[in-house]
Biotite code that builds the C-alpha atoms (Angstrom):
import biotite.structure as struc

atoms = struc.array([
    struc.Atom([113.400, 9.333, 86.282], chain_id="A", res_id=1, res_name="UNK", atom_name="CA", element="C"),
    struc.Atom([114.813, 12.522, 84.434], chain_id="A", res_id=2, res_name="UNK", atom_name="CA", element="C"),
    struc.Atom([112.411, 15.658, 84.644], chain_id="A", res_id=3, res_name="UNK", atom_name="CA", element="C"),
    struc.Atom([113.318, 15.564, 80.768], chain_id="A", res_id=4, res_name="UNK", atom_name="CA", element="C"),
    struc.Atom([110.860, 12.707, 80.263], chain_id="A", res_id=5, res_name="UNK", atom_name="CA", element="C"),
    struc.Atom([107.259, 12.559, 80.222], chain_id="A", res_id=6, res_name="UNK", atom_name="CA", element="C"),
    struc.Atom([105.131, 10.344, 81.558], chain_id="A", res_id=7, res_name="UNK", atom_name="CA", element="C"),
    struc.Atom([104.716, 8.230, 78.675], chain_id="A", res_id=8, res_name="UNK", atom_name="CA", element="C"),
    struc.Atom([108.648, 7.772, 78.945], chain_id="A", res_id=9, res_name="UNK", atom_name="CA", element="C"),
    struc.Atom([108.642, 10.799, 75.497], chain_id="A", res_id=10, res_name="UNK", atom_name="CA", element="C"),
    struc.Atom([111.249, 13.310, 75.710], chain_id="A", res_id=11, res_name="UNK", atom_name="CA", element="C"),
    struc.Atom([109.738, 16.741, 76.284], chain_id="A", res_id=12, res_name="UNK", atom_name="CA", element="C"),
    struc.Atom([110.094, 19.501, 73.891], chain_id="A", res_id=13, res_name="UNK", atom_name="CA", element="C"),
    struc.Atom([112.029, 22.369, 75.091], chain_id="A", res_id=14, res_name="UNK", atom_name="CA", element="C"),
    struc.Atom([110.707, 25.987, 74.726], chain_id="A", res_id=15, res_name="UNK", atom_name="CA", element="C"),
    struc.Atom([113.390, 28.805, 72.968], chain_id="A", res_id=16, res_name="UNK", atom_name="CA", element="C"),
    struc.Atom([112.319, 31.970, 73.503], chain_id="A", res_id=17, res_name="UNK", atom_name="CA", element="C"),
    struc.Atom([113.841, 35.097, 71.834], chain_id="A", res_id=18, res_name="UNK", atom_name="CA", element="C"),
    struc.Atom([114.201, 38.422, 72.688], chain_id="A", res_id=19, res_name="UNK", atom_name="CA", element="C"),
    struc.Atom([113.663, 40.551, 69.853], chain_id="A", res_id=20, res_name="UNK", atom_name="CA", element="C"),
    struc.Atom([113.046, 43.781, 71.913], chain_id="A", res_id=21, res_name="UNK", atom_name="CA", element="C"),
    struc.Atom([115.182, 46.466, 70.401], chain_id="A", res_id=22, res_name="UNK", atom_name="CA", element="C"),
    struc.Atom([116.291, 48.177, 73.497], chain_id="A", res_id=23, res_name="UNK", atom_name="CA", element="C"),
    struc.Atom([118.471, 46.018, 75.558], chain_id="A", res_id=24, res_name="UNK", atom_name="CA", element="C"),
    struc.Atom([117.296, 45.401, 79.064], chain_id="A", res_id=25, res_name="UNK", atom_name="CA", element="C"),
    struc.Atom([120.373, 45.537, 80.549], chain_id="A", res_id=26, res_name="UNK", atom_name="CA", element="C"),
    struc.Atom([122.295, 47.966, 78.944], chain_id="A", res_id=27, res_name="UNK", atom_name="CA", element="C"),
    struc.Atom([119.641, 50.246, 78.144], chain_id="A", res_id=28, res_name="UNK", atom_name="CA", element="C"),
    struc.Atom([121.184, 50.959, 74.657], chain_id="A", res_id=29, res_name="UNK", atom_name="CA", element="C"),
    struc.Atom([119.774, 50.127, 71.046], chain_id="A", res_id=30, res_name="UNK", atom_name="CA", element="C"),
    struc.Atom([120.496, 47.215, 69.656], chain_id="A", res_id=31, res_name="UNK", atom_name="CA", element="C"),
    struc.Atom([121.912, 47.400, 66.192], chain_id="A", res_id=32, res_name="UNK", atom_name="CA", element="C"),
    struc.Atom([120.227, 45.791, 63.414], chain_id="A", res_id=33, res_name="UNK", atom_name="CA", element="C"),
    struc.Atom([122.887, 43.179, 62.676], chain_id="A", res_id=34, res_name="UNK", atom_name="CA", element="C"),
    struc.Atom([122.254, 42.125, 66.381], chain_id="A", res_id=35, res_name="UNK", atom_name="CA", element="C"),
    struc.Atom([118.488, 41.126, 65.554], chain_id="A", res_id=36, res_name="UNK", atom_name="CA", element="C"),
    struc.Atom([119.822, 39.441, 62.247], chain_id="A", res_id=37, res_name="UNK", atom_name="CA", element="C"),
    struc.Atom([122.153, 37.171, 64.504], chain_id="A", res_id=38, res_name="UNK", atom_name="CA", element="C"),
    struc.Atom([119.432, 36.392, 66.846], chain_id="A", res_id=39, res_name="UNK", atom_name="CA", element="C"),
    struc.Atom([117.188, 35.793, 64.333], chain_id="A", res_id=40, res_name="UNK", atom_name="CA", element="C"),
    struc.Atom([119.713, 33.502, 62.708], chain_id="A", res_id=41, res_name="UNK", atom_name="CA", element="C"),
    struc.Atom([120.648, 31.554, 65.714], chain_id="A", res_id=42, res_name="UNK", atom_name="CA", element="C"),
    struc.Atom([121.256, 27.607, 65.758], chain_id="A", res_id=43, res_name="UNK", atom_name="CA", element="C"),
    struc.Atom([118.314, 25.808, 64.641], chain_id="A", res_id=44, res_name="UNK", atom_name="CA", element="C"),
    struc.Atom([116.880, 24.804, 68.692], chain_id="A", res_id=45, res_name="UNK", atom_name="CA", element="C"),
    struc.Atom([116.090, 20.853, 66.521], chain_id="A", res_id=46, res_name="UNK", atom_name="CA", element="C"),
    struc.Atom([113.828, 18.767, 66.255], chain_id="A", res_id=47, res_name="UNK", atom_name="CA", element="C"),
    struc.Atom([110.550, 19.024, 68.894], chain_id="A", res_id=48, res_name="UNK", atom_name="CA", element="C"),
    struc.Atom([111.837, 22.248, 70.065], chain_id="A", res_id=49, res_name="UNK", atom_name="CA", element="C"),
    struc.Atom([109.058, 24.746, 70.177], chain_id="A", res_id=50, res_name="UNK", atom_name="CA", element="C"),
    struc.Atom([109.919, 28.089, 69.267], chain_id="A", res_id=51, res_name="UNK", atom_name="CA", element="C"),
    struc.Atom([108.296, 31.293, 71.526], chain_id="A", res_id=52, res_name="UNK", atom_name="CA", element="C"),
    struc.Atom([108.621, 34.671, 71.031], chain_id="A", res_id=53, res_name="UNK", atom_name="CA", element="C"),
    struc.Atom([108.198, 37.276, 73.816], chain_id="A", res_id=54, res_name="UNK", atom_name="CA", element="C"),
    struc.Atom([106.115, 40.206, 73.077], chain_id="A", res_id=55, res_name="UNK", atom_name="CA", element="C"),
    struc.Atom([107.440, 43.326, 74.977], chain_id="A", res_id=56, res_name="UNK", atom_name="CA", element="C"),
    struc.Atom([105.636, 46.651, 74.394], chain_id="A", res_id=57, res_name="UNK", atom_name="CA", element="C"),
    struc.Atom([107.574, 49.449, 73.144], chain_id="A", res_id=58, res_name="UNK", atom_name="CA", element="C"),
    struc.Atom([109.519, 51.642, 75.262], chain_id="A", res_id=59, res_name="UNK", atom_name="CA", element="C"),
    struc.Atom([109.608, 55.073, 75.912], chain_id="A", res_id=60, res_name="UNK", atom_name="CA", element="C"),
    struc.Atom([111.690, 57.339, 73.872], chain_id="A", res_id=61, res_name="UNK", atom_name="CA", element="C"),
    struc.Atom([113.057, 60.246, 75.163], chain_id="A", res_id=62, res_name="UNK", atom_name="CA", element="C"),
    struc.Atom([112.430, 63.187, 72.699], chain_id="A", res_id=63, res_name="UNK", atom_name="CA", element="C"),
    struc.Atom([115.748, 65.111, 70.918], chain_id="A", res_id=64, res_name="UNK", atom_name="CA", element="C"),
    struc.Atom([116.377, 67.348, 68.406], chain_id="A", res_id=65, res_name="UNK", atom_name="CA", element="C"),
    struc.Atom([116.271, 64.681, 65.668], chain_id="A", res_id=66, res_name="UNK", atom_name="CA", element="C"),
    struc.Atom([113.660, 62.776, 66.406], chain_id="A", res_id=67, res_name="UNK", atom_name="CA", element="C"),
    struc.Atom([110.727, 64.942, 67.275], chain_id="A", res_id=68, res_name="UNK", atom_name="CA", element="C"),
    struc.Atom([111.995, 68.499, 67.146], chain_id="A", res_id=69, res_name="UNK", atom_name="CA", element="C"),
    struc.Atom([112.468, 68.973, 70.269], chain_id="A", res_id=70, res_name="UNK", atom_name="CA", element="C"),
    struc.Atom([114.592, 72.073, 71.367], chain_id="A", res_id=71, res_name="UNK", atom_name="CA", element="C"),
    struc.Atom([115.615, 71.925, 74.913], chain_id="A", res_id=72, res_name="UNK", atom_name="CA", element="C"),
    struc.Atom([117.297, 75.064, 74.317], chain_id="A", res_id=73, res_name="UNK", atom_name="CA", element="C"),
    struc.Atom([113.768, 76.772, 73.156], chain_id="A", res_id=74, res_name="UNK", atom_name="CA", element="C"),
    struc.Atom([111.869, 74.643, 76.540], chain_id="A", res_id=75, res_name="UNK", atom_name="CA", element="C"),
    struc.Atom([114.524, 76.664, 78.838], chain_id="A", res_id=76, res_name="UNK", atom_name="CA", element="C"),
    struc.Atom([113.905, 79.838, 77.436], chain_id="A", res_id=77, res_name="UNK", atom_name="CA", element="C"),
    struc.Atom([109.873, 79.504, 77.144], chain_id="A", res_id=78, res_name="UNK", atom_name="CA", element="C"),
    struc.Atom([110.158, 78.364, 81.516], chain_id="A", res_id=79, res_name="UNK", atom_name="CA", element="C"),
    struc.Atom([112.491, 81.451, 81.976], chain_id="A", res_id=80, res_name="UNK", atom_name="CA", element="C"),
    struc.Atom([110.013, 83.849, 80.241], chain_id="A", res_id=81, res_name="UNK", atom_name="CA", element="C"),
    struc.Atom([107.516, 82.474, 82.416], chain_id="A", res_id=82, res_name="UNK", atom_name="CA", element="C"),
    struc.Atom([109.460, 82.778, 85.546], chain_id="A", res_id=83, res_name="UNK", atom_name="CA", element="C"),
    struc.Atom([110.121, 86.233, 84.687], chain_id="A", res_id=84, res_name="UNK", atom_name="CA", element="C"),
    struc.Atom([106.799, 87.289, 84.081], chain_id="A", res_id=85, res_name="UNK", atom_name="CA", element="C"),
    struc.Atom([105.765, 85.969, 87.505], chain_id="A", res_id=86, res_name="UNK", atom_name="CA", element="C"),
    struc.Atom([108.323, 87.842, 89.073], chain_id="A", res_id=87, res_name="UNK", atom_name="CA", element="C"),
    struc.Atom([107.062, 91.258, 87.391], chain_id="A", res_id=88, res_name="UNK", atom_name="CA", element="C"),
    struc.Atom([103.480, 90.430, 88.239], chain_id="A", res_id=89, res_name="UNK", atom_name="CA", element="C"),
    struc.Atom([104.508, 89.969, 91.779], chain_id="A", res_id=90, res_name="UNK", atom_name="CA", element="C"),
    struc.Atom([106.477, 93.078, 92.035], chain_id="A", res_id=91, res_name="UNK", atom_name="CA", element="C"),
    struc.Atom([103.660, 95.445, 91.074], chain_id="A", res_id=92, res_name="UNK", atom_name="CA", element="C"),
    struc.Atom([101.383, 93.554, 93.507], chain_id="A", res_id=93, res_name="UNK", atom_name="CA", element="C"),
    struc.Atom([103.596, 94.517, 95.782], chain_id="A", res_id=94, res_name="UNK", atom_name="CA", element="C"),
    struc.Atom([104.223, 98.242, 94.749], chain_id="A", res_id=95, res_name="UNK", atom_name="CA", element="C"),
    struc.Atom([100.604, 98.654, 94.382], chain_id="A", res_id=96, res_name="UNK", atom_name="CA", element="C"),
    struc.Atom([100.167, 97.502, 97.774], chain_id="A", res_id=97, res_name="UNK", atom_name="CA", element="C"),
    struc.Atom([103.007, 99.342, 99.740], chain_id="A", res_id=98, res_name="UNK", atom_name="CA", element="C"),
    struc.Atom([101.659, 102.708, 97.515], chain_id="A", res_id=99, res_name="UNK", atom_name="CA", element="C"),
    struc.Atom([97.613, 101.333, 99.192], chain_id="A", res_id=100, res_name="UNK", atom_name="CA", element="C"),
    struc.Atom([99.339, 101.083, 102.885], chain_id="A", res_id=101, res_name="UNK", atom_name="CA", element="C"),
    struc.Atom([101.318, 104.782, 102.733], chain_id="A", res_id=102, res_name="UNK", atom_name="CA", element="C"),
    struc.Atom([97.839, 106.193, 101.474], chain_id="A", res_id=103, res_name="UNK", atom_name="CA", element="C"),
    struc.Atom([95.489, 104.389, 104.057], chain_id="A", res_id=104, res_name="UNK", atom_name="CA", element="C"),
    struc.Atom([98.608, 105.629, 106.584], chain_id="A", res_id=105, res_name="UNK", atom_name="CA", element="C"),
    struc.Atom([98.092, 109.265, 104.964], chain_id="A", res_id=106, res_name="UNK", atom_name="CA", element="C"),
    struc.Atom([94.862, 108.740, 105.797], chain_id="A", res_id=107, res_name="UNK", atom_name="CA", element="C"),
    struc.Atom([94.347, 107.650, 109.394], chain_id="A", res_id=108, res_name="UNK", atom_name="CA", element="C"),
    struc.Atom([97.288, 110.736, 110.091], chain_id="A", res_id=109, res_name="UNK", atom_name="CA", element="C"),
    struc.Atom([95.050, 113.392, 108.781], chain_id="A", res_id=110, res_name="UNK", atom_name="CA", element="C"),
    struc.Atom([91.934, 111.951, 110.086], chain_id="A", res_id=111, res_name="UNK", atom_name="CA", element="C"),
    struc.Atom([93.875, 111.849, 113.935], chain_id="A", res_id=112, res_name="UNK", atom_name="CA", element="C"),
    struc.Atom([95.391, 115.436, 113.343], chain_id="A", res_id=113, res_name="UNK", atom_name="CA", element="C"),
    struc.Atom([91.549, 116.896, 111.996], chain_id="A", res_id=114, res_name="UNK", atom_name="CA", element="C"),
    struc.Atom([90.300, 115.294, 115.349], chain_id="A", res_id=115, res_name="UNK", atom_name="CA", element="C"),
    struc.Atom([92.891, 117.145, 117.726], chain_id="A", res_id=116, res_name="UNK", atom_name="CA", element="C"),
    struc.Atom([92.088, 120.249, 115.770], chain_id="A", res_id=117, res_name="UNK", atom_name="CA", element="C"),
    struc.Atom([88.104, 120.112, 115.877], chain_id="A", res_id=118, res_name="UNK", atom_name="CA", element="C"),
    struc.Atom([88.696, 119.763, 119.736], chain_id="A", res_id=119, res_name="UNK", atom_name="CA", element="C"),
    struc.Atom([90.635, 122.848, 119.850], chain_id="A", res_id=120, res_name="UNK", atom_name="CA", element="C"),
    struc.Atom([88.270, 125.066, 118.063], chain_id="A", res_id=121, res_name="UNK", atom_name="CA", element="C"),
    struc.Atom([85.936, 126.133, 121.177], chain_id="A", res_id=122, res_name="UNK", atom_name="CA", element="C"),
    struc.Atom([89.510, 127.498, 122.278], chain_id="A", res_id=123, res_name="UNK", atom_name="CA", element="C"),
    struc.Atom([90.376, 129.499, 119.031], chain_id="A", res_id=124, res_name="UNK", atom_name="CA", element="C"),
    struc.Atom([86.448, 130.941, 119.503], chain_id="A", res_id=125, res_name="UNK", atom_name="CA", element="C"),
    struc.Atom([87.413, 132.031, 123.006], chain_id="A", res_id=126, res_name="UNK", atom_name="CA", element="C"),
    struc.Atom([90.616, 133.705, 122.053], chain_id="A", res_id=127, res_name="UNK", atom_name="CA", element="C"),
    struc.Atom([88.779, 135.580, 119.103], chain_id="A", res_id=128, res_name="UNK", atom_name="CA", element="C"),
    struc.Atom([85.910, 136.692, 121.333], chain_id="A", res_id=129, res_name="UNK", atom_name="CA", element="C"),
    struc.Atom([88.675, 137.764, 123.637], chain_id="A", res_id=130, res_name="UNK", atom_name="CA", element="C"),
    struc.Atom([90.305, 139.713, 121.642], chain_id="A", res_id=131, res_name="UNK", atom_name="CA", element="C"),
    struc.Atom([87.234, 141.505, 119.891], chain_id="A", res_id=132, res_name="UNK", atom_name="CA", element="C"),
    struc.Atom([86.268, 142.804, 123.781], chain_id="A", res_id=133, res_name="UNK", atom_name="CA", element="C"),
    struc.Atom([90.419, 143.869, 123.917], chain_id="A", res_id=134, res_name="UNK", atom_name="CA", element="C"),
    struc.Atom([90.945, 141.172, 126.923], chain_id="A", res_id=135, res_name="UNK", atom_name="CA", element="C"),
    struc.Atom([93.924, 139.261, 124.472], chain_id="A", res_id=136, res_name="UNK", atom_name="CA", element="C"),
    struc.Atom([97.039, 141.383, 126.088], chain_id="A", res_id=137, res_name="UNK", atom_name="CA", element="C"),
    struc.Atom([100.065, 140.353, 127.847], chain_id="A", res_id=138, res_name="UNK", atom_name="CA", element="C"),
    struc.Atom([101.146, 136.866, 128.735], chain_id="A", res_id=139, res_name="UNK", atom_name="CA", element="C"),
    struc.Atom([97.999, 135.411, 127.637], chain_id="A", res_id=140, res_name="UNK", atom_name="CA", element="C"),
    struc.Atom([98.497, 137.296, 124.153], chain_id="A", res_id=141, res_name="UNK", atom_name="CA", element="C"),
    struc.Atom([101.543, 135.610, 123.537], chain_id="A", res_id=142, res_name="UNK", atom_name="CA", element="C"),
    struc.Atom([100.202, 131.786, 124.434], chain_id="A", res_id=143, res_name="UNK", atom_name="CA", element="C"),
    struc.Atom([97.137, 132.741, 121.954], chain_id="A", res_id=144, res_name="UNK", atom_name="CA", element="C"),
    struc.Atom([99.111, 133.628, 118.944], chain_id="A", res_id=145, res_name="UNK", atom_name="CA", element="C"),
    struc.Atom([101.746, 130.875, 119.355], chain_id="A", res_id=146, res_name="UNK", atom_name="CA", element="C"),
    struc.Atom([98.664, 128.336, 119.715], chain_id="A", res_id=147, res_name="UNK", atom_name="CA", element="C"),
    struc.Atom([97.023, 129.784, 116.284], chain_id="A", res_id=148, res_name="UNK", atom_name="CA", element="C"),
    struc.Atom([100.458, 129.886, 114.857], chain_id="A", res_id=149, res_name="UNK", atom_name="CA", element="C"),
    struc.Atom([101.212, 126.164, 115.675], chain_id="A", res_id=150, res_name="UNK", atom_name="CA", element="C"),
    struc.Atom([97.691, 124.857, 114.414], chain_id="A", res_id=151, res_name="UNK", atom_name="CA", element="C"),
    struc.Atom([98.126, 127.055, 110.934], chain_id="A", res_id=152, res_name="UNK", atom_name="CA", element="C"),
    struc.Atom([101.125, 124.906, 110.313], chain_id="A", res_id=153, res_name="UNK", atom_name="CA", element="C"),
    struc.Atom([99.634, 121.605, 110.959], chain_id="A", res_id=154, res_name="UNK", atom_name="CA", element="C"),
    struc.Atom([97.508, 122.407, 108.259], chain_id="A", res_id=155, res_name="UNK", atom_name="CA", element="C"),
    struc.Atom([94.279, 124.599, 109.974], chain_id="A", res_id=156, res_name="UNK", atom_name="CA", element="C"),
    struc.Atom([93.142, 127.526, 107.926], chain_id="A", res_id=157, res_name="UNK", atom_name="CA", element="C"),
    struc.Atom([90.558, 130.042, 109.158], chain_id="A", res_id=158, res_name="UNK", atom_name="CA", element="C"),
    struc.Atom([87.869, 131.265, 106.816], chain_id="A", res_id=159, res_name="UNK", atom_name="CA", element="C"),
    struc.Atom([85.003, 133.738, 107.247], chain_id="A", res_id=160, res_name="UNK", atom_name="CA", element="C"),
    struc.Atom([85.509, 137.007, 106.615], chain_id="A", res_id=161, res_name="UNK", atom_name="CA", element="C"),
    struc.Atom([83.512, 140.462, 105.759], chain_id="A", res_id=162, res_name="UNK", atom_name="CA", element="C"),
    struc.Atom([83.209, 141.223, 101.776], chain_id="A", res_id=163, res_name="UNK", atom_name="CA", element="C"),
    struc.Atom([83.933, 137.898, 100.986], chain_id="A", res_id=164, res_name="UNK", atom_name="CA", element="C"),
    struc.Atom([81.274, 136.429, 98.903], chain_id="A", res_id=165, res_name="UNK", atom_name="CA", element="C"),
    struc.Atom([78.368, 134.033, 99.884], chain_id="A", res_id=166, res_name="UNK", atom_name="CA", element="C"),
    struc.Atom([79.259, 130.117, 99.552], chain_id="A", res_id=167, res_name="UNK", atom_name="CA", element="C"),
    struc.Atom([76.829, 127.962, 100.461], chain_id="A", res_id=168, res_name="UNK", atom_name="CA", element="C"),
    struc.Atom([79.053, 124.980, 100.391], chain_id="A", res_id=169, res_name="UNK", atom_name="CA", element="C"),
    struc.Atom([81.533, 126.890, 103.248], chain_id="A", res_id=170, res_name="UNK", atom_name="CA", element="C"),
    struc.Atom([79.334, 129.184, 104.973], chain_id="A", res_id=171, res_name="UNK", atom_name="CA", element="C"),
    struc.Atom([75.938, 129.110, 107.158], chain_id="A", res_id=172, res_name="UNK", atom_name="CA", element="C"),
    struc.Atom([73.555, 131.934, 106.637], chain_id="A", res_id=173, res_name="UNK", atom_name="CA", element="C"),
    struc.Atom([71.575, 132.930, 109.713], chain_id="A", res_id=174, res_name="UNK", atom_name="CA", element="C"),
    struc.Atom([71.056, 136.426, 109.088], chain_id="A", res_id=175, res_name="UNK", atom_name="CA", element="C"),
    struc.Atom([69.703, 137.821, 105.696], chain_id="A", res_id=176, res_name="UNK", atom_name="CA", element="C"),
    struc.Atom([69.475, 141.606, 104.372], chain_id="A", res_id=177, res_name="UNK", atom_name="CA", element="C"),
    struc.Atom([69.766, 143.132, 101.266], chain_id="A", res_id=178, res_name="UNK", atom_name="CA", element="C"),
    struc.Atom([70.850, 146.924, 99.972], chain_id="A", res_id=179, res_name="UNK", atom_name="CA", element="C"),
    struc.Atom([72.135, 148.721, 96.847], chain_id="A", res_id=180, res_name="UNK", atom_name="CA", element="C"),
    struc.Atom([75.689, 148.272, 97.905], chain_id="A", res_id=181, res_name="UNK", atom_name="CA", element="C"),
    struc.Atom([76.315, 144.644, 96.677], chain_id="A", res_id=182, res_name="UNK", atom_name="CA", element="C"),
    struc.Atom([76.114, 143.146, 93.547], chain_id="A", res_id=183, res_name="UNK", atom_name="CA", element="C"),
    struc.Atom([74.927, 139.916, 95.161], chain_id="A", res_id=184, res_name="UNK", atom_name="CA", element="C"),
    struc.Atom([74.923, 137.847, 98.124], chain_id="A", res_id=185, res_name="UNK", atom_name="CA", element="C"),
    struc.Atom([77.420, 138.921, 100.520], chain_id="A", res_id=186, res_name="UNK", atom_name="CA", element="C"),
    struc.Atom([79.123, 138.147, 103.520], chain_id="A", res_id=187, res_name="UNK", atom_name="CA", element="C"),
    struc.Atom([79.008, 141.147, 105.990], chain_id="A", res_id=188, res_name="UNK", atom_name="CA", element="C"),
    struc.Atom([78.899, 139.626, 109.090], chain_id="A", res_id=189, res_name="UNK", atom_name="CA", element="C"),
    struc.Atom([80.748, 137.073, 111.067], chain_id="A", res_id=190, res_name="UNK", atom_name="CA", element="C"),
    struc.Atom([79.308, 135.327, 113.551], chain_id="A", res_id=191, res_name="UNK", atom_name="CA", element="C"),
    struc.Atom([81.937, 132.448, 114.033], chain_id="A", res_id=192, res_name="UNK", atom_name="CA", element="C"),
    struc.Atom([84.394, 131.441, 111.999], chain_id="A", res_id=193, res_name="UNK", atom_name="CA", element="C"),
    struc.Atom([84.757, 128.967, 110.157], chain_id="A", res_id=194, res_name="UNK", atom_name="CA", element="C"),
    struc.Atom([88.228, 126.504, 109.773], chain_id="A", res_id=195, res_name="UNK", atom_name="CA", element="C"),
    struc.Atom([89.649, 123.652, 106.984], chain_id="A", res_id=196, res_name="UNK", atom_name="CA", element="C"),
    struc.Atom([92.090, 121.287, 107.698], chain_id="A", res_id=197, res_name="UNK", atom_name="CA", element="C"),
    struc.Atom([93.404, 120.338, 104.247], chain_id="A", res_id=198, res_name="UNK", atom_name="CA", element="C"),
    struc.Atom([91.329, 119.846, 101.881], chain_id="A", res_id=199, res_name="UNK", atom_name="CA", element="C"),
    struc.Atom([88.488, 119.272, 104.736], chain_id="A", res_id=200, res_name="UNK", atom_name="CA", element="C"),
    struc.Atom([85.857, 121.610, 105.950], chain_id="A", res_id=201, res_name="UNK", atom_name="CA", element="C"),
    struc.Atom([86.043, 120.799, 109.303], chain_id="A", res_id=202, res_name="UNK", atom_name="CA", element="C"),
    struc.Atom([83.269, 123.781, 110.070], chain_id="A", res_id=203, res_name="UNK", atom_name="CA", element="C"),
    struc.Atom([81.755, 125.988, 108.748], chain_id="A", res_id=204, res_name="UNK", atom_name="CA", element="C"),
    struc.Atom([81.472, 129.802, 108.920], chain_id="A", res_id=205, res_name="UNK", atom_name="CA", element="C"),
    struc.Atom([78.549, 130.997, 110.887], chain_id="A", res_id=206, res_name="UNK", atom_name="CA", element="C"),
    struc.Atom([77.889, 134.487, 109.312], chain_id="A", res_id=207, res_name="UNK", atom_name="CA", element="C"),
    struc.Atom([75.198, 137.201, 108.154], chain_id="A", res_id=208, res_name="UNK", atom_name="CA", element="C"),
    struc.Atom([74.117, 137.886, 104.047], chain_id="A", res_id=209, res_name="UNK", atom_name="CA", element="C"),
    struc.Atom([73.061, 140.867, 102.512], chain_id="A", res_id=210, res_name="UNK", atom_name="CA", element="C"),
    struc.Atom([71.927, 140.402, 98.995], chain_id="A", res_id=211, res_name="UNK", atom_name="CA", element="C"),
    struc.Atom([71.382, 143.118, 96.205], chain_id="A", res_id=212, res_name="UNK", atom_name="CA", element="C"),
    struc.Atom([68.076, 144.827, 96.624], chain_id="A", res_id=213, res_name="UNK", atom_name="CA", element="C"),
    struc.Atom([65.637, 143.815, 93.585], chain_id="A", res_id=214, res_name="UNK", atom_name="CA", element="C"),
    struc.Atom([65.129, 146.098, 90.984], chain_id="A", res_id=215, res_name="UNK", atom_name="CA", element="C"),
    struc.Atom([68.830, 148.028, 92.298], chain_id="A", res_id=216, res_name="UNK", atom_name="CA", element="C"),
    struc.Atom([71.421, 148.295, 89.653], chain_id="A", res_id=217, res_name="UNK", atom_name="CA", element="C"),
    struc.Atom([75.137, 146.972, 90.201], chain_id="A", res_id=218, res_name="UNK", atom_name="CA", element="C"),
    struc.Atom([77.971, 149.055, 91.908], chain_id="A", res_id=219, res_name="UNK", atom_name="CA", element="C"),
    struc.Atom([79.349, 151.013, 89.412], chain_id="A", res_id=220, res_name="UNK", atom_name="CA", element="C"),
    struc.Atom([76.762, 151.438, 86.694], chain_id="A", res_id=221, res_name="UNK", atom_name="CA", element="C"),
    struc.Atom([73.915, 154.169, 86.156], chain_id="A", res_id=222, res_name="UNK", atom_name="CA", element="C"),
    struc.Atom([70.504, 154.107, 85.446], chain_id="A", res_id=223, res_name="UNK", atom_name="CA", element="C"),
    struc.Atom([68.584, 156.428, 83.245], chain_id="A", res_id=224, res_name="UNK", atom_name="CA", element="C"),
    struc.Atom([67.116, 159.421, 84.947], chain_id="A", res_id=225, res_name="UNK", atom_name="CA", element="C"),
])
């Protein structure tokens, strides 16, 4: 029996369907308008054919000038901006942090250099003490003032000397006096001296004050008799 034929010995009625989509499937291009109007007009399918339509959901457009303004030309320049600013933001990290690593380099130098100094001070107070008693001659002269020499251009500078006056914030007071020679507090003594490195007090002058006595009036001016 012929697969045409129902069971009741009826002809079955064949099924048209109709693509109506207006992108072709195959080609991938738009179908023109007169295209639809020919498939829409084709031969009449006759009599007991049913008629189906398939439903295909739209498809995707891709955006262009025309259509939905788009301007790749605009897109390319908006990315490159972007790229660009990146790149700036990532240089300056990176100057900011090569400028961070020479100062915390600065840093640990000076701090290493200060050390090796601050160990060589008991030495510079032996030399001194040497030569206030007149024992710095000879041979042993000439290593002393090449070793002060060499530290003074590393950076080491000696403070702490008489007439200079009183700092609290650079010298130690351990002796106090006063008289009607100074106009106020004094140093007159030294008892050690006292060194920076830099812009670092590394220690501090040991020395002796003498004030102005109360009531006394300043160098250089008279009182009434």
């Amino acid at each position: 029996m012929s697969d045409n034929h129902d069971e009741h010995g009826g002809e079955e009625p064949r099924v048209v369907v109709r693509d109506r989509r207006r992108i072709d499937p195959e080609t991938g291009q738009v179908r023109p308008a007169a295209a639809d109007a020919d498939a829409a007009s084709a031969a009449d399918p006759g009599e007991g054919a049913i008629e189906g339509t398939i439903e295909f959901p739209p498809e995707a457009e891709t955006p262009d000038a025309d259509s939905a303004g788009f301007d790749p030309a605009a897109e390319l320049k908006t990315q490159l901006d972007e790229r660009t600013a990146d790149l700036q933001r990532l240089q300056a990290e990176y100057a900011n942090y090569r400028k961070r690593v020479d100062r915390d380099r600065e840093v640990v130098v000076a701090g290493a250099k200060a050390q090796v100094v601050i160990e060589l001070l008991g030495v510079l107070d032996d030399i001194e003490r040497a030569d206030a008693h007149g024992d710095l001659t000879g041979a042993f002269k000439a290593v002393a003032d090449k070793l002060s020499a060499t530290l003074q251009r590393a950076g080491l500078e000696p403070f702490g000397h008489e007439g200079e006056p009183f700092d609290p914030a650079v010298h130690e007071a351990v002796q106090h006096a006063t008289s009607p020679d100074v106009d106020g507090p004094t140093v007159t003594g030294v008892l050690r001296r006292g060194y920076r490195f830099g812009d670092r007090v590394v220690r501090a002058a040991m020395v002796a004050v003498t004030d102005a006595e109360a009531g006394s009036a300043p160098a250089g001016e008279f009182t009434e008799g």
